[in-house]
PyMOL Python script that loads the backbone (N, CA, C, O; Angstrom):
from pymol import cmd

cmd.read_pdbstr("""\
ATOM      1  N   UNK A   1       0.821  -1.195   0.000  1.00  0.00           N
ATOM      2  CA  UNK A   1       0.000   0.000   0.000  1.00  0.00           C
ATOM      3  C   UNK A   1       0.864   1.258   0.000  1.00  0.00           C
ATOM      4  O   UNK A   1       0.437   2.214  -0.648  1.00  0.00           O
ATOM      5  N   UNK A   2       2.099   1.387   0.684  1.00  0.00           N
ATOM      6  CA  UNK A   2       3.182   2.093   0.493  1.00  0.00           C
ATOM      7  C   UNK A   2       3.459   2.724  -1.064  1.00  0.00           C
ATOM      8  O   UNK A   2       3.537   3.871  -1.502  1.00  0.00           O
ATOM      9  N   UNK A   3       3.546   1.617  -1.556  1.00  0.00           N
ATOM     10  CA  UNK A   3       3.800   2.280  -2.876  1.00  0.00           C
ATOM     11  C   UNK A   3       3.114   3.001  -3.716  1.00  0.00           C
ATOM     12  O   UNK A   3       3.449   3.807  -4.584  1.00  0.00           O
ATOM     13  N   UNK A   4       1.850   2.506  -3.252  1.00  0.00           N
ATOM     14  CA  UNK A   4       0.755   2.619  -3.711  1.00  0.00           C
ATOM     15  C   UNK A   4       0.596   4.416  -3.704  1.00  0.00           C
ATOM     16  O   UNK A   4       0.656   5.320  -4.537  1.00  0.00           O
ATOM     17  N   UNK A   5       0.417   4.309  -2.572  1.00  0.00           N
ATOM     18  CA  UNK A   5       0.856   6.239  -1.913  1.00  0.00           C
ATOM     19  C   UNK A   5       1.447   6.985  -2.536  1.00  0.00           C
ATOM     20  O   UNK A   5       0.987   8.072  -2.887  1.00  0.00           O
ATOM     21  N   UNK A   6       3.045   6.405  -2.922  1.00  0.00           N
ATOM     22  CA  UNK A   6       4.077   7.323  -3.105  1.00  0.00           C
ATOM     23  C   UNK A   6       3.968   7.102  -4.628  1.00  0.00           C
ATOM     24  O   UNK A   6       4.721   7.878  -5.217  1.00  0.00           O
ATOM     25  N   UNK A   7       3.146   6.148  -5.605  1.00  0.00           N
ATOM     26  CA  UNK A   7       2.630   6.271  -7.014  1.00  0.00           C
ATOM     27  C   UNK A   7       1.756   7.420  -7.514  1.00  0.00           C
ATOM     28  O   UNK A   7       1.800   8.075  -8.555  1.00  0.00           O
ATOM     29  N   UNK A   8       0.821   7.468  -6.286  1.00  0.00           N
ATOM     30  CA  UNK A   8      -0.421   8.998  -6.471  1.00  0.00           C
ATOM     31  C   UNK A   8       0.254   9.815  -6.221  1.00  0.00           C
ATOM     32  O   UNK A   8       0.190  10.634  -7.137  1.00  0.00           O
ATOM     33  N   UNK A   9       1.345  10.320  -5.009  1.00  0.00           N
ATOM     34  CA  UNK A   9       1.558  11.595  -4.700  1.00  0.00           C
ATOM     35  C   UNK A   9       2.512  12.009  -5.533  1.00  0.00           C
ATOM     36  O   UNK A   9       2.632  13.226  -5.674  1.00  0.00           O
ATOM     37  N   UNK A  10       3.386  11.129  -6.258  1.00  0.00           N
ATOM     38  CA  UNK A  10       3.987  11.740  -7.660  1.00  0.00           C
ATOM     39  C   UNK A  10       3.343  12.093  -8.767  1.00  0.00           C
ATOM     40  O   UNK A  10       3.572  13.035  -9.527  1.00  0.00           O
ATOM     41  N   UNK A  11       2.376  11.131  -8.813  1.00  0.00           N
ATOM     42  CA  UNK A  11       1.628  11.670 -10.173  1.00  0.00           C
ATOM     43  C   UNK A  11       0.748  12.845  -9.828  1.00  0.00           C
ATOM     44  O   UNK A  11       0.597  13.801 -10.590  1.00  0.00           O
ATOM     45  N   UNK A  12       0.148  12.727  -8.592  1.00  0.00           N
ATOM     46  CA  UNK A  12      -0.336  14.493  -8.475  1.00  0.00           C
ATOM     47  C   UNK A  12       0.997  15.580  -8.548  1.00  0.00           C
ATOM     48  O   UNK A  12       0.854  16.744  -8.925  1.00  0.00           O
ATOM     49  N   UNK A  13       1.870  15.196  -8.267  1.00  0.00           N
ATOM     50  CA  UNK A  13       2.908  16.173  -7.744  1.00  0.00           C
ATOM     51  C   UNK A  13       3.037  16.548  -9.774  1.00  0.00           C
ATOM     52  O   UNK A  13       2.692  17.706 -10.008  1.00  0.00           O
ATOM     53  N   UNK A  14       3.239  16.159 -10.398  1.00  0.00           N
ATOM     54  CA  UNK A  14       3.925  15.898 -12.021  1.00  0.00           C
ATOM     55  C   UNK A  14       2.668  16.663 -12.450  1.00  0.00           C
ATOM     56  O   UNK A  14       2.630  17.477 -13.372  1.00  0.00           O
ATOM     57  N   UNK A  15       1.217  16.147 -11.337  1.00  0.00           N
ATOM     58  CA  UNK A  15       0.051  17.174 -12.720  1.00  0.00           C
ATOM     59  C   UNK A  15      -0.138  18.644 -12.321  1.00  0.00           C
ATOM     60  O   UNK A  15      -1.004  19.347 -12.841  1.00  0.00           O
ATOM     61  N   UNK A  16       0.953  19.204 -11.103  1.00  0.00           N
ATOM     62  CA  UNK A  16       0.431  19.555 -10.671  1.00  0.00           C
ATOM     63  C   UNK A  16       1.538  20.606 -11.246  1.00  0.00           C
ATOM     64  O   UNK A  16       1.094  21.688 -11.631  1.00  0.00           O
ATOM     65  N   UNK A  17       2.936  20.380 -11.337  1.00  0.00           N
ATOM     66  CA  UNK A  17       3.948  21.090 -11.930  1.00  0.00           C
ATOM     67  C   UNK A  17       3.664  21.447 -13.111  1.00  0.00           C
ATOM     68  O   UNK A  17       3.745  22.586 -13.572  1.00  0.00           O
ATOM     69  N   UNK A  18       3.210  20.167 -13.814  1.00  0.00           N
ATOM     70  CA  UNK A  18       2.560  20.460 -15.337  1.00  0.00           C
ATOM     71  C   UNK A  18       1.863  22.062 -15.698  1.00  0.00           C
ATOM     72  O   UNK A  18       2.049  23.038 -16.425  1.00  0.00           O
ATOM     73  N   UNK A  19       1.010  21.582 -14.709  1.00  0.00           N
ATOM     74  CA  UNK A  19      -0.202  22.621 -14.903  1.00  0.00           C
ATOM     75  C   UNK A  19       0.619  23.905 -14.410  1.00  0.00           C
ATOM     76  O   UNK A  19       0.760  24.867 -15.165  1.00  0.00           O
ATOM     77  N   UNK A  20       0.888  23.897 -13.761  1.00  0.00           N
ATOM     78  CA  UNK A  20       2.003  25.432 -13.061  1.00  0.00           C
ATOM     79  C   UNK A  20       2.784  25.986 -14.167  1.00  0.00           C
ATOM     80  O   UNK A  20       2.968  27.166 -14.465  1.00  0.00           O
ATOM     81  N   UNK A  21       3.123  25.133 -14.606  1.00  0.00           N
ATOM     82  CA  UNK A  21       4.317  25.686 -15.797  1.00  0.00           C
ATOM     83  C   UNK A  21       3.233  25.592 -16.673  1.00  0.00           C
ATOM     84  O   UNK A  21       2.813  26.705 -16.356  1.00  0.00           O
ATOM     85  N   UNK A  22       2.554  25.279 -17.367  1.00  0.00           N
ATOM     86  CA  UNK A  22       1.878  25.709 -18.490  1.00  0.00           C
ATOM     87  C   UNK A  22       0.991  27.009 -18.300  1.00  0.00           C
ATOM     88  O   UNK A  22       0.731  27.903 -19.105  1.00  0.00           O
ATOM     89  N   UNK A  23       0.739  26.889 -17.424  1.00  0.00           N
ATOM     90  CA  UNK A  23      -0.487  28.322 -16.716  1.00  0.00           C
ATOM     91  C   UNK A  23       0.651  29.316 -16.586  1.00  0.00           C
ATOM     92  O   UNK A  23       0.191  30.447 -16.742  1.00  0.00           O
ATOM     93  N   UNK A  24       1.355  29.328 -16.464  1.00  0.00           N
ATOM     94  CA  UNK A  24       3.096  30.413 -15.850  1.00  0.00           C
ATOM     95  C   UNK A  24       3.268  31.001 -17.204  1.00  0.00           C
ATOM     96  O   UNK A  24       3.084  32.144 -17.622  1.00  0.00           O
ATOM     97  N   UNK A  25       3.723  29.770 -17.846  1.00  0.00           N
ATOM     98  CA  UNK A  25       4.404  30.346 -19.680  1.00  0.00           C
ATOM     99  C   UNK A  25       3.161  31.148 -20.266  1.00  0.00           C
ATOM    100  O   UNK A  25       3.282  32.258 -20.785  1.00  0.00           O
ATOM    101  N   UNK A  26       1.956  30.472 -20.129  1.00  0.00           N
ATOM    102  CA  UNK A  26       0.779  31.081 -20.675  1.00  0.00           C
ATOM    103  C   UNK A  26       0.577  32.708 -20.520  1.00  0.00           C
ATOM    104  O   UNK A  26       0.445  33.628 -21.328  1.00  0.00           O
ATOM    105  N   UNK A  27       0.610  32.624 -19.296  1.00  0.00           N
ATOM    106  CA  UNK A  27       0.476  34.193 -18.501  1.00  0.00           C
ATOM    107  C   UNK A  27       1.604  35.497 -18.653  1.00  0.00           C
ATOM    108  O   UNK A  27       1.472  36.673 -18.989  1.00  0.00           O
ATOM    109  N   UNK A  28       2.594  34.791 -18.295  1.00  0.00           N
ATOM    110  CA  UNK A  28       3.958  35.429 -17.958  1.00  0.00           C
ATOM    111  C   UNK A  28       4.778  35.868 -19.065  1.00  0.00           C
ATOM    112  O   UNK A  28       5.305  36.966 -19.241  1.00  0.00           O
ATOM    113  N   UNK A  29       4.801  34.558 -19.967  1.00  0.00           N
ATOM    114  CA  UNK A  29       6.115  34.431 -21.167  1.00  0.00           C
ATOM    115  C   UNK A  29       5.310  34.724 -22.358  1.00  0.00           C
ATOM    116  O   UNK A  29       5.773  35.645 -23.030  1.00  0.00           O
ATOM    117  N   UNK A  30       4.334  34.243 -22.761  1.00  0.00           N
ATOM    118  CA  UNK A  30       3.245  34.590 -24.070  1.00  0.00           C
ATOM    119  C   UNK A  30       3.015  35.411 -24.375  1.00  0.00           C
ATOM    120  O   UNK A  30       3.066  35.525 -25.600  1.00  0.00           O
ATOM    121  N   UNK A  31       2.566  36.691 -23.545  1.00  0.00           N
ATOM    122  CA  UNK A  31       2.363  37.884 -24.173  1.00  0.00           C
ATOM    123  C   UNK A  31       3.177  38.734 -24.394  1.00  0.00           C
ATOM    124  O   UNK A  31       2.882  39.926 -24.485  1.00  0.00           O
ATOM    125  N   UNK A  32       4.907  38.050 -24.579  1.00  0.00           N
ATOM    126  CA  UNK A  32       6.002  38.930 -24.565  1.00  0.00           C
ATOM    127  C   UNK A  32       6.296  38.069 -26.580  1.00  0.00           C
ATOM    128  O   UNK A  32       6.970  38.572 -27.479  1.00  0.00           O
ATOM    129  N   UNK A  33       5.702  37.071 -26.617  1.00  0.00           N
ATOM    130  CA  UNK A  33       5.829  36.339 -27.631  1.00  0.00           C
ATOM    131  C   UNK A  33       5.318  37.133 -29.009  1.00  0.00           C
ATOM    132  O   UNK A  33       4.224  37.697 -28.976  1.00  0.00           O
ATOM    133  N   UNK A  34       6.025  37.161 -30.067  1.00  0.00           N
ATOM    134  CA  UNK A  34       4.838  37.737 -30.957  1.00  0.00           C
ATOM    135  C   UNK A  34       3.140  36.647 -31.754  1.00  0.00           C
ATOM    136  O   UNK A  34       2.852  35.452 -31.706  1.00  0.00           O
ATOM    137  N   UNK A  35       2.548  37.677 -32.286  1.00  0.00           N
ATOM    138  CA  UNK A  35       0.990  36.784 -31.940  1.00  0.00           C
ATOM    139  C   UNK A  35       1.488  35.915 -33.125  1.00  0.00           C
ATOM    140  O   UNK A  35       1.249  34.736 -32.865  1.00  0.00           O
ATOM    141  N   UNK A  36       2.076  36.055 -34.297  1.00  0.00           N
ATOM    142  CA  UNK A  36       1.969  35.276 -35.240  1.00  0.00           C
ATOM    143  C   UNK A  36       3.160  33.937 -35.305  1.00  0.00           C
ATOM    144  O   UNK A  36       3.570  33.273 -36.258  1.00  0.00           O
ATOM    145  N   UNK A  37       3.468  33.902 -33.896  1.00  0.00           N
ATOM    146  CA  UNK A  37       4.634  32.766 -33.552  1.00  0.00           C
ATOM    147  C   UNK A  37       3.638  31.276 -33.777  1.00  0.00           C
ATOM    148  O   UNK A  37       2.414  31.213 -33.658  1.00  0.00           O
ATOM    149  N   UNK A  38       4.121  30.702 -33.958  1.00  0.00           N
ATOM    150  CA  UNK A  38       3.566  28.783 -33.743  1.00  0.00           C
ATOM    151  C   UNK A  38       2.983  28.299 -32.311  1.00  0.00           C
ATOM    152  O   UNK A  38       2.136  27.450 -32.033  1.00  0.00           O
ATOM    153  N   UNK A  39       3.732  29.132 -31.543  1.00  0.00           N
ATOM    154  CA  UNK A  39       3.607  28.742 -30.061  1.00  0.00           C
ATOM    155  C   UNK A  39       2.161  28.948 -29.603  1.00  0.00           C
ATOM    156  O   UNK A  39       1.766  28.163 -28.741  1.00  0.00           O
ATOM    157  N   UNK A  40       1.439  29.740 -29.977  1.00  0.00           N
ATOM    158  CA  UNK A  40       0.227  30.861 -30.092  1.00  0.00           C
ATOM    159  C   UNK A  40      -1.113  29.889 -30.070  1.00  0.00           C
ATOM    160  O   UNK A  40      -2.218  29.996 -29.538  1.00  0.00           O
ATOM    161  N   UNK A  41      -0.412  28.779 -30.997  1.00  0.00           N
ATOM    162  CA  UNK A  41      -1.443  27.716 -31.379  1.00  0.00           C
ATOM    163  C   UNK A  41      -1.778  26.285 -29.900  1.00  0.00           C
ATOM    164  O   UNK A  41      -2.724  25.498 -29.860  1.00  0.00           O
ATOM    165  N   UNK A  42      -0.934  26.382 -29.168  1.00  0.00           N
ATOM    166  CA  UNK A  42      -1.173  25.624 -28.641  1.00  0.00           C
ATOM    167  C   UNK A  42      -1.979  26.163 -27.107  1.00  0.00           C
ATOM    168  O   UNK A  42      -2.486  25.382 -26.301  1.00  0.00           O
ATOM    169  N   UNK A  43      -1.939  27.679 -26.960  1.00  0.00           N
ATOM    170  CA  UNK A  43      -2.682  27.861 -25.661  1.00  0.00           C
ATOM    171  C   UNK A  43      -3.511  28.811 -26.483  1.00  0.00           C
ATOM    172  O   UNK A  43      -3.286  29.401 -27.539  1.00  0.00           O
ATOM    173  N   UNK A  44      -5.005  28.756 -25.298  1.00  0.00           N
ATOM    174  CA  UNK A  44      -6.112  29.482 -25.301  1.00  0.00           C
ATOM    175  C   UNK A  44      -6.312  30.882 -25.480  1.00  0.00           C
ATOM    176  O   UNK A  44      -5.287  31.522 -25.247  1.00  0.00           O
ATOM    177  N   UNK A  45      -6.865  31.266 -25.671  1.00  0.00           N
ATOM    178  CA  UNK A  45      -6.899  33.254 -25.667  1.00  0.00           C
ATOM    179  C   UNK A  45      -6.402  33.663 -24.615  1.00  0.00           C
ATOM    180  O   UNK A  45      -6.332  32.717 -23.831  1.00  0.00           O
ATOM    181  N   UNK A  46      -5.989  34.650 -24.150  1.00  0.00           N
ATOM    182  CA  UNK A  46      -5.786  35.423 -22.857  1.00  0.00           C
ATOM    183  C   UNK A  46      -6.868  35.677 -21.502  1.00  0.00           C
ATOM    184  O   UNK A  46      -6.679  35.714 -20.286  1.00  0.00           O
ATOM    185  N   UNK A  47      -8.006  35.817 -22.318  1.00  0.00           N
ATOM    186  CA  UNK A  47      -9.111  35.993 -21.737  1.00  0.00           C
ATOM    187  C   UNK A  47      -9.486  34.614 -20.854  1.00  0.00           C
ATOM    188  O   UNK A  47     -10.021  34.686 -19.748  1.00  0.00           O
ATOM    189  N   UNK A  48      -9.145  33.412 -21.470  1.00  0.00           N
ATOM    190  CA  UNK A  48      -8.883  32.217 -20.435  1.00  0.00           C
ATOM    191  C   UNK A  48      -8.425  31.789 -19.265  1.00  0.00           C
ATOM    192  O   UNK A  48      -8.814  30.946 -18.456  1.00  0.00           O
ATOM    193  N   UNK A  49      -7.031  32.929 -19.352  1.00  0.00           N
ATOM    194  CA  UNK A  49      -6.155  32.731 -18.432  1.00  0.00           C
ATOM    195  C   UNK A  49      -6.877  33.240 -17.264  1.00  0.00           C
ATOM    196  O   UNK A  49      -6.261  33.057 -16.214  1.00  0.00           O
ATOM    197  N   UNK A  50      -7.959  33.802 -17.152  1.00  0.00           N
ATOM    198  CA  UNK A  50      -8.536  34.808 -15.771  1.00  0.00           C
ATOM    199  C   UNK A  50     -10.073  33.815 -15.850  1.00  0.00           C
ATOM    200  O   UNK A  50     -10.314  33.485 -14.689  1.00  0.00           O
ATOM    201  N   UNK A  51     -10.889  33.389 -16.565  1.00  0.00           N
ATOM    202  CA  UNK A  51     -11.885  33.342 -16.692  1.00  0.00           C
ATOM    203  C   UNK A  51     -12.076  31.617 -15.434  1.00  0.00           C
ATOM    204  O   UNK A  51     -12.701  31.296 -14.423  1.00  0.00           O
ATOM    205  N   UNK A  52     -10.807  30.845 -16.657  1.00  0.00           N
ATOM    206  CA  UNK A  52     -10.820  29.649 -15.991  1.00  0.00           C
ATOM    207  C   UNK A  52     -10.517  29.380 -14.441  1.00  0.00           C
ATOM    208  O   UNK A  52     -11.179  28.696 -13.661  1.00  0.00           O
ATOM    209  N   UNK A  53      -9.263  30.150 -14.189  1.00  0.00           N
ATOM    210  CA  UNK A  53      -9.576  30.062 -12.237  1.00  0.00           C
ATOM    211  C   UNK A  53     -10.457  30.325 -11.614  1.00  0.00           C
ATOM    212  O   UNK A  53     -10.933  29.587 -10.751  1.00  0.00           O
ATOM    213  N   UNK A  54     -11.017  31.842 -12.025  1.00  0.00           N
ATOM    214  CA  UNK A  54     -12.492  31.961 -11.444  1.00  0.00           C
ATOM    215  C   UNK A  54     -13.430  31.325 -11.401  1.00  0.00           C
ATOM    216  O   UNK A  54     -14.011  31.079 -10.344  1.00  0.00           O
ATOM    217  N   UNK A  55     -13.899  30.799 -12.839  1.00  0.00           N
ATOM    218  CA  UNK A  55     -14.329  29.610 -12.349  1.00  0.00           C
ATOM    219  C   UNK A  55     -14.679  28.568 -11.584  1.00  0.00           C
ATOM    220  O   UNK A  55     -15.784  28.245 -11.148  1.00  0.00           O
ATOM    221  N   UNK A  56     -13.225  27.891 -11.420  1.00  0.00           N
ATOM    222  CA  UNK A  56     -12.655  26.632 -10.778  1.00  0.00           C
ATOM    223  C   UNK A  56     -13.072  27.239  -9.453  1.00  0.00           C
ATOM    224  O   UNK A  56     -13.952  26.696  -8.785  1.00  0.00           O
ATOM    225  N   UNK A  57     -12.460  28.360  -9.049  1.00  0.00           N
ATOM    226  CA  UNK A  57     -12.893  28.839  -7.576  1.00  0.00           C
ATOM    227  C   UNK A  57     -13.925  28.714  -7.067  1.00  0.00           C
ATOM    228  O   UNK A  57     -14.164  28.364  -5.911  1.00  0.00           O
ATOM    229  N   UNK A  58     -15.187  29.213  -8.544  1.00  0.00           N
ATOM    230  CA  UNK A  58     -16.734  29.605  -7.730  1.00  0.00           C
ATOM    231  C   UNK A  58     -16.927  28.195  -7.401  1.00  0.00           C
ATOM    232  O   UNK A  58     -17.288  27.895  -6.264  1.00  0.00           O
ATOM    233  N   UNK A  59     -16.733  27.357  -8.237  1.00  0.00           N
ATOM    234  CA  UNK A  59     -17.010  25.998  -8.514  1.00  0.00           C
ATOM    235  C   UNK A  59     -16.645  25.091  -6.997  1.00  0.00           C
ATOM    236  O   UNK A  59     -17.436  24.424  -6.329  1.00  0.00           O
ATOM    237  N   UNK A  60     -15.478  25.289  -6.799  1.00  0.00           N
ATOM    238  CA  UNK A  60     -14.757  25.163  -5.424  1.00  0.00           C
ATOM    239  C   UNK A  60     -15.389  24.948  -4.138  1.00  0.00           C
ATOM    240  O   UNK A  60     -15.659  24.006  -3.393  1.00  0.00           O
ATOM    241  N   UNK A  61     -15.608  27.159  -4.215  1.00  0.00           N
ATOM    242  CA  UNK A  61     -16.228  27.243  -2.872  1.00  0.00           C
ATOM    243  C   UNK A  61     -17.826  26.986  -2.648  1.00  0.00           C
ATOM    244  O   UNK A  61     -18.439  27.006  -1.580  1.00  0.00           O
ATOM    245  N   UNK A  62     -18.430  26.686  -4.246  1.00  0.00           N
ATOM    246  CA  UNK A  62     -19.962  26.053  -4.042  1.00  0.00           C
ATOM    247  C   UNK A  62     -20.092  24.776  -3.477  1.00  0.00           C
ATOM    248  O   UNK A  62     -21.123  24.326  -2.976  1.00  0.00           O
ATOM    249  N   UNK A  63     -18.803  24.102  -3.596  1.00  0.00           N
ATOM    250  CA  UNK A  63     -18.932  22.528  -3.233  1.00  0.00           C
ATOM    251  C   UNK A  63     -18.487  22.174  -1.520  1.00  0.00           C
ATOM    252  O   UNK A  63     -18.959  21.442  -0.650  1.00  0.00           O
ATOM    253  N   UNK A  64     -17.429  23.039  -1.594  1.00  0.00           N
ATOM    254  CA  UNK A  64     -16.968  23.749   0.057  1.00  0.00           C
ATOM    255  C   UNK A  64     -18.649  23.918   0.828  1.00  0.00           C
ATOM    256  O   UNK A  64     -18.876  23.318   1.878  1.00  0.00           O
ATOM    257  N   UNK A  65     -19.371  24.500   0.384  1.00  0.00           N
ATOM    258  CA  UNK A  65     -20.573  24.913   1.143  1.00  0.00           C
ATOM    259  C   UNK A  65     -21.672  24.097   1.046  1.00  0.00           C
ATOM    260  O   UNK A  65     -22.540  23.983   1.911  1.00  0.00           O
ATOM    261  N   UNK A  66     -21.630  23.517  -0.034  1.00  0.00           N
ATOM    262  CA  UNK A  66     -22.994  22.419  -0.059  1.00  0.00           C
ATOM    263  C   UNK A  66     -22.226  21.295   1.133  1.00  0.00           C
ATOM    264  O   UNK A  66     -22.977  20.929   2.037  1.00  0.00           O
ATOM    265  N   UNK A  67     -20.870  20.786   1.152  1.00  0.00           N
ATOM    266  CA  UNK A  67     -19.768  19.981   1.981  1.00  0.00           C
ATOM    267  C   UNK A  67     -20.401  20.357   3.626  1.00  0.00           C
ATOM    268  O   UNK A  67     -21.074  19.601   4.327  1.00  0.00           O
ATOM    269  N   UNK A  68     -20.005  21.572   3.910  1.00  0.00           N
ATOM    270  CA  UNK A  68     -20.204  22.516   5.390  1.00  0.00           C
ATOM    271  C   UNK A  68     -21.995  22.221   5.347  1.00  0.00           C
ATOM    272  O   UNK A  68     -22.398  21.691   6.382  1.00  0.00           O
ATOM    273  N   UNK A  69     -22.606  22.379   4.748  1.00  0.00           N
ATOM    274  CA  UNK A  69     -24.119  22.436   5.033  1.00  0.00           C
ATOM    275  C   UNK A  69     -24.718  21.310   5.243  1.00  0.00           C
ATOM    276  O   UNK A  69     -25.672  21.336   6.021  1.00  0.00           O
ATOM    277  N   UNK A  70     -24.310  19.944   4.581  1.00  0.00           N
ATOM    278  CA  UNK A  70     -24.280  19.085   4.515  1.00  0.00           C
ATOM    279  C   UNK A  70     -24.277  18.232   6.135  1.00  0.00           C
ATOM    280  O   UNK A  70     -25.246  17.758   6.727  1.00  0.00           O
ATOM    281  N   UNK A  71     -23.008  18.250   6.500  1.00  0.00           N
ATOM    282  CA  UNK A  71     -22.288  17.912   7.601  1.00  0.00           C
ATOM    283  C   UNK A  71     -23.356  18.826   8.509  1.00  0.00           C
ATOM    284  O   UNK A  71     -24.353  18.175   8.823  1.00  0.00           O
ATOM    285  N   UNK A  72     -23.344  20.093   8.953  1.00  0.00           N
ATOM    286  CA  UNK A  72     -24.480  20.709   9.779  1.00  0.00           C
ATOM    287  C   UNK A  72     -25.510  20.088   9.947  1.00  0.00           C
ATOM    288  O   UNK A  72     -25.724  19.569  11.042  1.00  0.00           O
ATOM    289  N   UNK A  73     -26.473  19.974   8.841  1.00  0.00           N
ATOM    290  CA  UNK A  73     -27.559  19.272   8.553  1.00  0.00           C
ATOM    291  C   UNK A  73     -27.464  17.491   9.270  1.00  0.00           C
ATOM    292  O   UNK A  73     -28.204  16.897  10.054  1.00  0.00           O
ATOM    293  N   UNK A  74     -26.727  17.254   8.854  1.00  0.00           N
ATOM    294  CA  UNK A  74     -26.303  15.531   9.861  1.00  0.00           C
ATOM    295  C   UNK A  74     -26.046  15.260  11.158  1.00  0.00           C
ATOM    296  O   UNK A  74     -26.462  14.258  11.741  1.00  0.00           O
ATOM    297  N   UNK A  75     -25.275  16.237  11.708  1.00  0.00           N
ATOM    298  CA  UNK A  75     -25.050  16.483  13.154  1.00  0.00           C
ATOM    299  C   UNK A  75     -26.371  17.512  13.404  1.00  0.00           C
ATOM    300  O   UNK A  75     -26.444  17.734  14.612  1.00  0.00           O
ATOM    301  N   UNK A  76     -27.122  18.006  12.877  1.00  0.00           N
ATOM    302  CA  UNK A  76     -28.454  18.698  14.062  1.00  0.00           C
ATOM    303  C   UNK A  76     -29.098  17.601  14.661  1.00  0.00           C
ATOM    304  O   UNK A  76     -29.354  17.374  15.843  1.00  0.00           O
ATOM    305  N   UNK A  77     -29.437  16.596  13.046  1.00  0.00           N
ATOM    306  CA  UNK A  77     -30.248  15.231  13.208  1.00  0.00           C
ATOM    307  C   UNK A  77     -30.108  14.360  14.468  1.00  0.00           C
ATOM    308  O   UNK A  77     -30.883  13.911  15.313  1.00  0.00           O
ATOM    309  N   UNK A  78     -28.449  14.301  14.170  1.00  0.00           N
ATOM    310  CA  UNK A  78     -27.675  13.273  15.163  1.00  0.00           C
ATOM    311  C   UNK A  78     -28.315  13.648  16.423  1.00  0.00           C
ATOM    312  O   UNK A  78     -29.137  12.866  16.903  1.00  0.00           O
ATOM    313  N   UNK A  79     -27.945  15.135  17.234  1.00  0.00           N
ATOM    314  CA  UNK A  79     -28.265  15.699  18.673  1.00  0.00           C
ATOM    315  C   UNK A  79     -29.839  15.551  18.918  1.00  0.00           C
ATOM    316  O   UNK A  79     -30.113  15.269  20.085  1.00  0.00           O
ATOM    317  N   UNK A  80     -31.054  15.701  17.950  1.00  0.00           N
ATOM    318  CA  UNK A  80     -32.087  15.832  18.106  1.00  0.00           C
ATOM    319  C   UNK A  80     -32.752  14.200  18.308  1.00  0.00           C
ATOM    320  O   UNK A  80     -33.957  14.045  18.509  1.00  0.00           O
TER     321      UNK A  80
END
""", "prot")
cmd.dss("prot")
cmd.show_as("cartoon", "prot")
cmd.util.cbc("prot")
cmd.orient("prot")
């Protein structure tokens, strides 16, 4: 089961660098790029780069709260 562990927490660790460095170059290094480079083709508009975290966030903290309301709702039951 050991290994098992240290198999997931690399492969999160690898998706997780992935994604860092692609979201980084995207943001950081791209718009120093000119538009008609090759590179251009492989990431999203700019407008992505802001749209998609927000997103992910609202998305996040809606599930965070249905999670918290959830749990409340189970323990009132429990005491009553």
């Amino acid at each position: 089961m050991e290994l098992a562990d240290k198999t997931v927490g690399f492969l999160l660790s690898l998706t997780s660098l992935s994604i860092f460095t692609y979201y980084t170059f995207w943001v950081v290094i791209l718009p120093f790029v000119d538009s008609d480079h090759f590179v251009h083709n492989y990431f999203l508009p700019q407008e992505y780069a802001i749209l998609i975290p927000v997103f992910a966030g609202v998305v996040l903290l809606c599930l965070l709260g249905i999670f918290v309301g959830t749990v409340m709702l189970k323990s009132k039951k429990k005491k009553a």
